[in-house]
N, CA, C and O atoms as a printed pandas DataFrame, in Angstrom:
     atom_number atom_name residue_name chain_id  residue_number  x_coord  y_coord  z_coord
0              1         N          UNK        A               1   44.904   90.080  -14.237
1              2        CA          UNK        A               1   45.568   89.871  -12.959
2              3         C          UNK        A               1   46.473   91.046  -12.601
3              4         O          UNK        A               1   46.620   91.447  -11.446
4              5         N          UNK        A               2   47.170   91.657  -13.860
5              6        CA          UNK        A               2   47.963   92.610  -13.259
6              7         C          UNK        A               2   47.451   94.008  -12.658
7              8         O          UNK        A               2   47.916   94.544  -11.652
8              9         N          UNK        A               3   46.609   94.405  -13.302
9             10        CA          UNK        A               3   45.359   95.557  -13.154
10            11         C          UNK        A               3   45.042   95.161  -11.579
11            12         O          UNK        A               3   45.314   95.780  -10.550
12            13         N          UNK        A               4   44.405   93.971  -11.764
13            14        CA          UNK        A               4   43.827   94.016  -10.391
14            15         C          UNK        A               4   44.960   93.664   -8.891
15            16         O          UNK        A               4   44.649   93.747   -7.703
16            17         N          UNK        A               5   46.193   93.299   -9.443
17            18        CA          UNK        A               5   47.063   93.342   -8.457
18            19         C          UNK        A               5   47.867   95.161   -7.921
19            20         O          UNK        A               5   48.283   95.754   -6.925
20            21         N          UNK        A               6   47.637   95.373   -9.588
21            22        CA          UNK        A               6   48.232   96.981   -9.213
22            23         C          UNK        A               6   46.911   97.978   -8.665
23            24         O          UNK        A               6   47.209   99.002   -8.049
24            25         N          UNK        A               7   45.821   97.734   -8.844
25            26        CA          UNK        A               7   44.594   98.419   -8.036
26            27         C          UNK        A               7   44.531   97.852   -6.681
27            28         O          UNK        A               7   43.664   98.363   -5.972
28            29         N          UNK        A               8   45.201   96.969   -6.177
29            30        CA          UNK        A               8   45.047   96.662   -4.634
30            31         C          UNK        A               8   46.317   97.230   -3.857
31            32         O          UNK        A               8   46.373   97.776   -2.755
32            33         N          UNK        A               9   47.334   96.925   -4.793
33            34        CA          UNK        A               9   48.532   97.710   -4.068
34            35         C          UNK        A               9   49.156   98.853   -4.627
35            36         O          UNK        A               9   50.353   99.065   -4.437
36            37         N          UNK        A              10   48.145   99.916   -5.578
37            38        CA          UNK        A              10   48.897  100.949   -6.058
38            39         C          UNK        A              10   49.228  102.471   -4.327
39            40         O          UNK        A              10   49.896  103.503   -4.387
40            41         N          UNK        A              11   48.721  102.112   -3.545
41            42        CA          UNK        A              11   48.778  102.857   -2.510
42            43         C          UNK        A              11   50.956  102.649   -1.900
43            44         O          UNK        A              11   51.698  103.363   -1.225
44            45         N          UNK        A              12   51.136  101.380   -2.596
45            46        CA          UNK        A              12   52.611  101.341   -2.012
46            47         C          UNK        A              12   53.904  101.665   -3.346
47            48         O          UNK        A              12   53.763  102.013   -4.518
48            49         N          UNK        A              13   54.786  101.450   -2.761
49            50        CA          UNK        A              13   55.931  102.024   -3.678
50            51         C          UNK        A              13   56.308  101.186   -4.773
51            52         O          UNK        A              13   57.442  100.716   -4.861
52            53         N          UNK        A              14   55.722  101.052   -5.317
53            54        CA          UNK        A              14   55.643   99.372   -6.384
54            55         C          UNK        A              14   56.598  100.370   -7.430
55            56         O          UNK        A              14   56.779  101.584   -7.523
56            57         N          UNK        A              15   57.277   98.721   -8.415
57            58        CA          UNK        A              15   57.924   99.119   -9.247
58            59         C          UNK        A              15   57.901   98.228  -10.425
59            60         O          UNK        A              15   56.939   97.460  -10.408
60            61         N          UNK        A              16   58.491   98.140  -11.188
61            62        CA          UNK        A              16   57.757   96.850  -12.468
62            63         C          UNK        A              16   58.293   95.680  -11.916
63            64         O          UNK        A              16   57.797   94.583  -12.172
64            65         N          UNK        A              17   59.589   95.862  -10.932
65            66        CA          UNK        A              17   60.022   94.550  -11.081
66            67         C          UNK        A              17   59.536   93.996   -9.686
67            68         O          UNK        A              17   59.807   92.854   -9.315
68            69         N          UNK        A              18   58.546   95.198   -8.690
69            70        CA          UNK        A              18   57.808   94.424   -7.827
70            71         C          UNK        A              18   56.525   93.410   -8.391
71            72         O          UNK        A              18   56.152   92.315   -7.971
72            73         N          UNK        A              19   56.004   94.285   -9.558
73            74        CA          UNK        A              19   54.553   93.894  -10.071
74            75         C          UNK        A              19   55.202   92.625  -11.020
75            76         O          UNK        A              19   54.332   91.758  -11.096
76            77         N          UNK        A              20   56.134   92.317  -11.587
77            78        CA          UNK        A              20   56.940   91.620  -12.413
78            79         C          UNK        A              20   56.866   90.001  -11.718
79            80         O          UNK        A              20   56.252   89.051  -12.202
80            81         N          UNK        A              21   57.868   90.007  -10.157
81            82        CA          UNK        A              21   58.135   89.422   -8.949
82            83         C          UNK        A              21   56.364   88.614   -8.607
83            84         O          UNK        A              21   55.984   87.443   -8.600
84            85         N          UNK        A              22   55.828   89.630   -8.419
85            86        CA          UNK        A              22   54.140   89.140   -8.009
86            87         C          UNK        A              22   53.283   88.183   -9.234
87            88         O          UNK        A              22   52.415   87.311   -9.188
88            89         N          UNK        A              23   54.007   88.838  -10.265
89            90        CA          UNK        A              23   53.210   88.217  -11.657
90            91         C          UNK        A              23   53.620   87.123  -11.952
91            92         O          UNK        A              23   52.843   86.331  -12.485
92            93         N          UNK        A              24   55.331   86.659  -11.618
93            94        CA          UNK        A              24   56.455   85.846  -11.831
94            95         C          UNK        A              24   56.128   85.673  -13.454
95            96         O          UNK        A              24   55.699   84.744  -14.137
96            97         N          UNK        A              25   56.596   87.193  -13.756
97            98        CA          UNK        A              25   56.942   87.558  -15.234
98            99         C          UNK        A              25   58.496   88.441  -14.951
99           100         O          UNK        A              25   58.933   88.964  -13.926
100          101         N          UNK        A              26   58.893   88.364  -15.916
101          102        CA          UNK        A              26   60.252   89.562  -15.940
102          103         C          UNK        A              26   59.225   90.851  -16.462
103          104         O          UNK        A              26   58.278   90.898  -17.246
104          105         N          UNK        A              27   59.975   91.937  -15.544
105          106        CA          UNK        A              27   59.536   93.350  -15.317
106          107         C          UNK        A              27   59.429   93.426  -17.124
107          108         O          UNK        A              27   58.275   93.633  -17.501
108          109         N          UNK        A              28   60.168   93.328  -17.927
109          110        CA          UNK        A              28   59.864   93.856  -19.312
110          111         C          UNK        A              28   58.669   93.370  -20.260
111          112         O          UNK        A              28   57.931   93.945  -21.060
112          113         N          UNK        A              29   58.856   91.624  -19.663
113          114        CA          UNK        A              29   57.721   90.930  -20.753
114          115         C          UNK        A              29   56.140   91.720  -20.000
115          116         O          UNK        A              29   55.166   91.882  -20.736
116          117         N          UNK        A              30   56.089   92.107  -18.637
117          118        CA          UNK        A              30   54.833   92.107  -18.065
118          119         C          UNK        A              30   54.528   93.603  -18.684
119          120         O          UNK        A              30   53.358   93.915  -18.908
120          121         N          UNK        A              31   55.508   94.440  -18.932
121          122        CA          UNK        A              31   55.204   96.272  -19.572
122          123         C          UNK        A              31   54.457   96.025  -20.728
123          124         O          UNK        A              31   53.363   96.495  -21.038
124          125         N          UNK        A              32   55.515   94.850  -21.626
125          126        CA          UNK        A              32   55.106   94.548  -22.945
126          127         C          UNK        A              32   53.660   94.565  -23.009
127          128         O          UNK        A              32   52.914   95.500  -23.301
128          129         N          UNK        A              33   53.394   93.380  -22.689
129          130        CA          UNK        A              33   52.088   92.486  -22.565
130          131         C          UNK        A              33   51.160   93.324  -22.078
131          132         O          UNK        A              33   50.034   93.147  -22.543
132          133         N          UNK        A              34   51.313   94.416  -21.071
133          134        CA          UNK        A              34   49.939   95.374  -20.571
134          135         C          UNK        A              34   49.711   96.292  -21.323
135          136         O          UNK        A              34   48.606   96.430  -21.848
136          137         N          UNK        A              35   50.728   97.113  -21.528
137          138        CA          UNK        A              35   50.628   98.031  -22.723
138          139         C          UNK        A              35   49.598   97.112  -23.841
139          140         O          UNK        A              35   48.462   97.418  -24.204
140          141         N          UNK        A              36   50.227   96.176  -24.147
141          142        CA          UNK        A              36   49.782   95.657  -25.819
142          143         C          UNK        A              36   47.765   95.732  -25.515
143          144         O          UNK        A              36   46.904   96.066  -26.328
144          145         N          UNK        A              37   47.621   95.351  -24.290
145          146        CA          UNK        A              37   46.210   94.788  -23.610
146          147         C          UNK        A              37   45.840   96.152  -23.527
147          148         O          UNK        A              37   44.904   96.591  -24.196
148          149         N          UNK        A              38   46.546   96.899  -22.705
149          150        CA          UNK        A              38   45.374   98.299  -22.121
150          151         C          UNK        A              38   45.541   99.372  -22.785
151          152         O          UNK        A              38   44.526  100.060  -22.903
152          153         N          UNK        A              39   46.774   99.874  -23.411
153          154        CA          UNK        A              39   46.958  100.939  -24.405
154          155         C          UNK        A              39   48.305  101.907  -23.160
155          156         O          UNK        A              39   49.207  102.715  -23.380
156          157         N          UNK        A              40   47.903  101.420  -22.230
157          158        CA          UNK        A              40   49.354  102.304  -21.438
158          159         C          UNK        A              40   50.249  101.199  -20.336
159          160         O          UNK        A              40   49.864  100.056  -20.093
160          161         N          UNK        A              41   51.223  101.686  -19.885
161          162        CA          UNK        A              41   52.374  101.002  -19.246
162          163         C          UNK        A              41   51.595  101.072  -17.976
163          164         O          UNK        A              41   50.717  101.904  -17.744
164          165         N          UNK        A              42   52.144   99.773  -16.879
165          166        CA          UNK        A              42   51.511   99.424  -16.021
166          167         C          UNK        A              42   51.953  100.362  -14.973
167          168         O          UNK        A              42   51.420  100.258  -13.868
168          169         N          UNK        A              43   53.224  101.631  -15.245
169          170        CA          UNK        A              43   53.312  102.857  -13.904
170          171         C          UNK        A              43   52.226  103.515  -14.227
171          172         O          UNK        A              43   51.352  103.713  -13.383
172          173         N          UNK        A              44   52.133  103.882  -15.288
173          174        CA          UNK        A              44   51.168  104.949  -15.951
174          175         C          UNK        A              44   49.556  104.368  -15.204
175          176         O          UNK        A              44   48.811  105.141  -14.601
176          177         N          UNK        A              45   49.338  103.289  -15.351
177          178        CA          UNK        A              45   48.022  102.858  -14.873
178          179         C          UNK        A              45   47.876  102.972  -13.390
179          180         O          UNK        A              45   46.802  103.250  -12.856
180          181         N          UNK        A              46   49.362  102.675  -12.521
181          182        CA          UNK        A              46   49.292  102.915  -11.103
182          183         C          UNK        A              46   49.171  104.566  -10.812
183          184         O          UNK        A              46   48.736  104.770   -9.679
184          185         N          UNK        A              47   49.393  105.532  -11.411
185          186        CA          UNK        A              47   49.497  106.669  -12.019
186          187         C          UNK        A              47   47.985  107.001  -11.516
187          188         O          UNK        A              47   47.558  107.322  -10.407
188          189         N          UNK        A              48   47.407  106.819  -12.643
189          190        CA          UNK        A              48   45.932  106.695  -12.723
190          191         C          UNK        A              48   44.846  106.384  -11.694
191          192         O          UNK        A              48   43.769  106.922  -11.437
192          193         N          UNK        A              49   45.559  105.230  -11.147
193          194        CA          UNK        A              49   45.295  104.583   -9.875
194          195         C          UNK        A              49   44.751  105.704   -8.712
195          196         O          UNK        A              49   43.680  106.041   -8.207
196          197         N          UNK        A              50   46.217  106.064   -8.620
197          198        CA          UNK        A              50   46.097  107.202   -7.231
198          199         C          UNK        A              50   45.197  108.462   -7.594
199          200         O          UNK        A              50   44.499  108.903   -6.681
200          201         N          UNK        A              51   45.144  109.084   -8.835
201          202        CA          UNK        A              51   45.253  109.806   -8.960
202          203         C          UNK        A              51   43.419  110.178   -8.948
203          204         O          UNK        A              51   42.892  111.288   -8.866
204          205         N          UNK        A              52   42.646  108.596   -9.080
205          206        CA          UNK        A              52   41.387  108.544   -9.356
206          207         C          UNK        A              52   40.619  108.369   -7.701
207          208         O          UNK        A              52   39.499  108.646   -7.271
208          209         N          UNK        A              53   42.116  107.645   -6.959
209          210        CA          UNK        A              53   41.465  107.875   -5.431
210          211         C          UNK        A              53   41.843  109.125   -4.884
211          212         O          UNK        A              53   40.968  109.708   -4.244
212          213         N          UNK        A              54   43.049  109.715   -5.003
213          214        CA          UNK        A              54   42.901  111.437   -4.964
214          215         C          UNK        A              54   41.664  112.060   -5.294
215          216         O          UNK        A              54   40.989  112.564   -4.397
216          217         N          UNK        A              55   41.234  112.086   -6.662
217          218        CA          UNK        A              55   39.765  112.930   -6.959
218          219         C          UNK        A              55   38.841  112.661   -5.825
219          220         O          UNK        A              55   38.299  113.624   -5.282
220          221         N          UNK        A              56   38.554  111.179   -5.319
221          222        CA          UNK        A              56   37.288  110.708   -4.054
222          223         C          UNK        A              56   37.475  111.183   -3.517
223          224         O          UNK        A              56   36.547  111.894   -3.132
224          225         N          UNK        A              57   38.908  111.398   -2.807
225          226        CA          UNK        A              57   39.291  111.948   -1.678
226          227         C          UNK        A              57   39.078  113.207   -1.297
227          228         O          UNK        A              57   39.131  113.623   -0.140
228          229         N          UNK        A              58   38.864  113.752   -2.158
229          230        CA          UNK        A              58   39.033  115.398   -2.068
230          231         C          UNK        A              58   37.789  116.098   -2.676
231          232         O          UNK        A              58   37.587  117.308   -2.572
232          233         N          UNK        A              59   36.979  115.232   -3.318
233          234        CA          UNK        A              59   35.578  115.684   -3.220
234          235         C          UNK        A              59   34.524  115.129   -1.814
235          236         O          UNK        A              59   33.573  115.763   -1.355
236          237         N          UNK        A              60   35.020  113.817   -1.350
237          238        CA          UNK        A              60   34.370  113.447   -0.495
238          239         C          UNK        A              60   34.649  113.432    0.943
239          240         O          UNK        A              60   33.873  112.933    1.758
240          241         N          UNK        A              61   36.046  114.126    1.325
241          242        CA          UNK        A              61   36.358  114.127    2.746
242          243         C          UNK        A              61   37.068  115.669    2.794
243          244         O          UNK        A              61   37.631  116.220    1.848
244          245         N          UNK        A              62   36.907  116.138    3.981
245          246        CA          UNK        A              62   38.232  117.385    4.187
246          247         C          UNK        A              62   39.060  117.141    4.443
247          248         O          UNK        A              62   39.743  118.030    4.951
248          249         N          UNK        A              63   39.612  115.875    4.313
249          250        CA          UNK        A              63   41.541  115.465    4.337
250          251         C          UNK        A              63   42.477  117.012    4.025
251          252         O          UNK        A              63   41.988  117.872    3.293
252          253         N          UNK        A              64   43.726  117.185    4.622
253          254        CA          UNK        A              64   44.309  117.809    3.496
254          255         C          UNK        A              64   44.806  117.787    2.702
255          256         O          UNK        A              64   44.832  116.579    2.939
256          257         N          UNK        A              65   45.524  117.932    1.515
257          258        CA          UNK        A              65   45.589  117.672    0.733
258          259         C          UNK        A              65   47.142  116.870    0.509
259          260         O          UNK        A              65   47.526  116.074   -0.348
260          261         N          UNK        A              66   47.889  117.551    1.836
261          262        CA          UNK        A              66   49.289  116.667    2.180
262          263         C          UNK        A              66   48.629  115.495    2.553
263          264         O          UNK        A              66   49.563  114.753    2.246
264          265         N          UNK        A              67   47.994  114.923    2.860
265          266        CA          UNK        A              67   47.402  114.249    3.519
266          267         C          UNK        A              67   46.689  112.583    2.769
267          268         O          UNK        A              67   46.618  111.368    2.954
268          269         N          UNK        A              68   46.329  113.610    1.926
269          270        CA          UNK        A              68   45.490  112.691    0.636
270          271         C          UNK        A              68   46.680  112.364   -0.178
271          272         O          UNK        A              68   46.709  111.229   -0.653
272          273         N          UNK        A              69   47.398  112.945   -0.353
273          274        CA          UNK        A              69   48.885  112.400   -1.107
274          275         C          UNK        A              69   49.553  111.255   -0.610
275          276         O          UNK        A              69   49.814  110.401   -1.458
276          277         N          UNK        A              70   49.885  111.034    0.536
277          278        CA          UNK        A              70   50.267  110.239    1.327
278          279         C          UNK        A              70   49.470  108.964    1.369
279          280         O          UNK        A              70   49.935  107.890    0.986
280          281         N          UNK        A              71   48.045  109.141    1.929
281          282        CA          UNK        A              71   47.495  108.416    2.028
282          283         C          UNK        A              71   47.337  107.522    0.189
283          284         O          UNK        A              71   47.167  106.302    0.190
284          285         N          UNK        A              72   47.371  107.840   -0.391
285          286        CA          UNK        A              72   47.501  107.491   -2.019
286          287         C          UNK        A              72   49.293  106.898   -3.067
287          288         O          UNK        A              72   49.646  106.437   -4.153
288          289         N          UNK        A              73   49.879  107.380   -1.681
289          290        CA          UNK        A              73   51.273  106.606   -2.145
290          291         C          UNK        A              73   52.463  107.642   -2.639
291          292         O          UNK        A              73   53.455  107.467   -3.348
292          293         N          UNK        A              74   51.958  108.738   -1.991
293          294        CA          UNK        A              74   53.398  109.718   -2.377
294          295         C          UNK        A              74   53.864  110.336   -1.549
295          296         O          UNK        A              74   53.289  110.977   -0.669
296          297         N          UNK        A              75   55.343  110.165   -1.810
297          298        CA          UNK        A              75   56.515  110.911   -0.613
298          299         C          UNK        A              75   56.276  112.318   -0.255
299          300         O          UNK        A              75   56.489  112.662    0.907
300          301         N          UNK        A              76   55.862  113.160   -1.112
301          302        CA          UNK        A              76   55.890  114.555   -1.277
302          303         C          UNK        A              76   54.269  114.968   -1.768
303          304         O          UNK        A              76   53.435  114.213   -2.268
304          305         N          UNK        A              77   54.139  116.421   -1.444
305          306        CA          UNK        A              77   52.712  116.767   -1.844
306          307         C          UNK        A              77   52.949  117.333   -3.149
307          308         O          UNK        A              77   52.072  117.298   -4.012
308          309         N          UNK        A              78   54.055  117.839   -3.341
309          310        CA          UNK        A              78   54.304  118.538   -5.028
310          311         C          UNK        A              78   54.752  117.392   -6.187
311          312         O          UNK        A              78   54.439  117.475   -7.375
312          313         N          UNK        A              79   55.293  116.655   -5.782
313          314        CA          UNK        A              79   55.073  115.628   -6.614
314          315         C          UNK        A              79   53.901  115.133   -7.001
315          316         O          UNK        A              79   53.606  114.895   -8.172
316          317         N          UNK        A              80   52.932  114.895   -5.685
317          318        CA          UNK        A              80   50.883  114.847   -6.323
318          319         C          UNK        A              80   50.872  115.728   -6.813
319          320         O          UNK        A              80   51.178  115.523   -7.987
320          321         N          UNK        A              81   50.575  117.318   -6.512
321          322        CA          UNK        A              81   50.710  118.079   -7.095
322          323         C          UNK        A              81   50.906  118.078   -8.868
323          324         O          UNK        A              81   50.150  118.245   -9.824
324          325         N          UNK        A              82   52.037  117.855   -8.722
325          326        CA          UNK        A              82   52.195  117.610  -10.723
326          327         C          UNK        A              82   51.538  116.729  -11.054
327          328         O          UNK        A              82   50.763  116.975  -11.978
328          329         N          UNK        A              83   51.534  115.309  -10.470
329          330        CA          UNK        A              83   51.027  114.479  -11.194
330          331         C          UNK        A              83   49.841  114.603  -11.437
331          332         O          UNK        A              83   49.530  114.717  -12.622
332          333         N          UNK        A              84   48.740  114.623  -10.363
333          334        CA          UNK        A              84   47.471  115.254  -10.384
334          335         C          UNK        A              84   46.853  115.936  -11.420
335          336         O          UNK        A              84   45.801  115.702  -12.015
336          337         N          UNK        A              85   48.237  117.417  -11.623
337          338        CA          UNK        A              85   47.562  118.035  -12.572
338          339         C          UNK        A              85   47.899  117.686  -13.842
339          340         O          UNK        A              85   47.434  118.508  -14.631
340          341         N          UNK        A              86   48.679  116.575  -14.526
341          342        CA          UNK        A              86   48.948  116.404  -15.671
342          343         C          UNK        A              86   47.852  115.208  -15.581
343          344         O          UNK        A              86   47.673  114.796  -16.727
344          345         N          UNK        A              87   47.497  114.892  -15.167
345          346        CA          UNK        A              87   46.144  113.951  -15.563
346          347         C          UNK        A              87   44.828  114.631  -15.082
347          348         O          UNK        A              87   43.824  114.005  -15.420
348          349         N          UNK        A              88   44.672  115.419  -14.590
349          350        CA          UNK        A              88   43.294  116.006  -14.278
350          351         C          UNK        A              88   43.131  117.219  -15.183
351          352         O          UNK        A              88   42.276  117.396  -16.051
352          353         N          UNK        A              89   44.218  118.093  -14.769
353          354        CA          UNK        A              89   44.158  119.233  -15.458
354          355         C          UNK        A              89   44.177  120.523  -15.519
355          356         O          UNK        A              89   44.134  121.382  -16.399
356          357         N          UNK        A              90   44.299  120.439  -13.628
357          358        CA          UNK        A              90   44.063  121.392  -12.641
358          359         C          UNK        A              90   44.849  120.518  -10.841
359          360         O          UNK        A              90   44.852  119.386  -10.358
360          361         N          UNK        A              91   45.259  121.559  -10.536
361          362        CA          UNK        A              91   45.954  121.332   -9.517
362          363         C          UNK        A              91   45.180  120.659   -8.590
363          364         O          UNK        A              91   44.024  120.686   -9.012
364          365         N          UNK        A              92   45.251  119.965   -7.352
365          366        CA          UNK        A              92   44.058  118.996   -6.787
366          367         C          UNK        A              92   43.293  120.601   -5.655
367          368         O          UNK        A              92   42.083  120.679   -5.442
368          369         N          UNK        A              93   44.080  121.423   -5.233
369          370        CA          UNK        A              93   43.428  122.351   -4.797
370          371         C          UNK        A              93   42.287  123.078   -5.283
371          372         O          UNK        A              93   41.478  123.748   -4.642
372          373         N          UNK        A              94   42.357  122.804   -6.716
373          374        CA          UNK        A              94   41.878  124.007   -7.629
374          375         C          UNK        A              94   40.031  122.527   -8.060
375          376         O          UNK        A              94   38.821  122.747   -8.127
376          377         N          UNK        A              95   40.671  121.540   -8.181
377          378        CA          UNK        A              95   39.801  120.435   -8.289
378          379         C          UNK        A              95   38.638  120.559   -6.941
379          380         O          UNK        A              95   37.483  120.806   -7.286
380          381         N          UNK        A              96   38.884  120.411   -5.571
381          382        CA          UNK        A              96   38.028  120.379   -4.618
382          383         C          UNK        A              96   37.604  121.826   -4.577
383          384         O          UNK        A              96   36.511  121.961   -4.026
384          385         N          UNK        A              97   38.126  122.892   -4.980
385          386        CA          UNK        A              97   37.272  123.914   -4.971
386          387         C          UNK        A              97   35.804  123.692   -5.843
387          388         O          UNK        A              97   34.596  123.660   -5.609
388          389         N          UNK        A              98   36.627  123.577   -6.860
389          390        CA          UNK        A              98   35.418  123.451   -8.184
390          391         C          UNK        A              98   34.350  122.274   -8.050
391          392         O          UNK        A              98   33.494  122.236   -8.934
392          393         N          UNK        A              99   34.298  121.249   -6.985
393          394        CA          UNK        A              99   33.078  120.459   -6.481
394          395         C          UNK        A              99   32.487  121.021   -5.004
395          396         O          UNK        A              99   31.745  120.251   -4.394
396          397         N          UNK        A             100   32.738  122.117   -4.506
397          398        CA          UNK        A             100   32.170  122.606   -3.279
398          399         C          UNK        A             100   30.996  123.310   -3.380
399          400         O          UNK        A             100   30.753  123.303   -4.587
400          401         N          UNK        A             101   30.467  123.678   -3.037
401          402        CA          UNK        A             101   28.901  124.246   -3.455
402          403         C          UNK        A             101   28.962  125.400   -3.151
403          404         O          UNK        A             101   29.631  125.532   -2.127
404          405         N          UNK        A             102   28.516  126.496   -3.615
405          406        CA          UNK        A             102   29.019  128.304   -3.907
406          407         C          UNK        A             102   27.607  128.263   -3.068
407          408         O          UNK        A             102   26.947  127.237   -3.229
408          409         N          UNK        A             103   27.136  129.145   -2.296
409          410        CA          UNK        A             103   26.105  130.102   -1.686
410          411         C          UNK        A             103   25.342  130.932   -2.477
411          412         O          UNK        A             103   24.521  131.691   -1.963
C-alpha cells in the first residue's frame, strides 16, 4: 500500500508524516516497516520514483529539462540535477544526449 500510494503521489511534496497521515501509521513505524520490506526508506523510493519518470521523460519527449523537473516534483532544476545524477550517474542532460540517435 505504501509503494503504491507513494508511486501515485510521488509527483507532490510528500513527507513521511504525509505518507504516515495516509497510511494512519506514525511517520517512524511506516520508515521502519518499508525499509525492513524493500531494503530502502520510503524518501529514497519517492527518490527513485521521480527520478525513473525523469529518465521517460527525457528519452521520450523534448520537454526541457527545467521542465521535466517540475513536472516530477522539484522546486529547482539543480536540485534534479544532483539527484538525477546520484542515481543515474550522469547528469539528466548528459542522459538524453546518450539516447538520441548520432547520423
Amino acid at each position: 500500500r505504501i509503494r503504491q500510494y507513494i508511486g501515485t503521489h510521488f509527483t507532490e511534496q510528500l513527507t513521511l508524516e504525509d505518507i504516515g497521515e495516509a497510511m494512519s501509521m506514525s511517520p517512524y513505524h511506516l520508515a521502519h516497516i518499508f525499509k525492513e520490506i524493500t531494503g530502502m526508506s520510503p524518501i529514497h523510493y519517492m527518490i527513485r520514483c521521480r527520478v525513473g519518470e525523469a529518465q521517460n521523460l527525457l528519452i521520450s519527449t523534448d520537454l526541457p529539462i527545467s521542465r521535466i523537473a517540475e513536472m516530477v516534483g522539484y522546486d529547482t532544476q539543480n536540485y534534479f540535477d544532483l539527484q538525477f545524477s546520484k542515481f543515474v550517474g550522469m547528469p539528466p542532460r548528459k542522459y538524453r544526449l546518450s539516447f538520441q540517435v548520432k547520423p
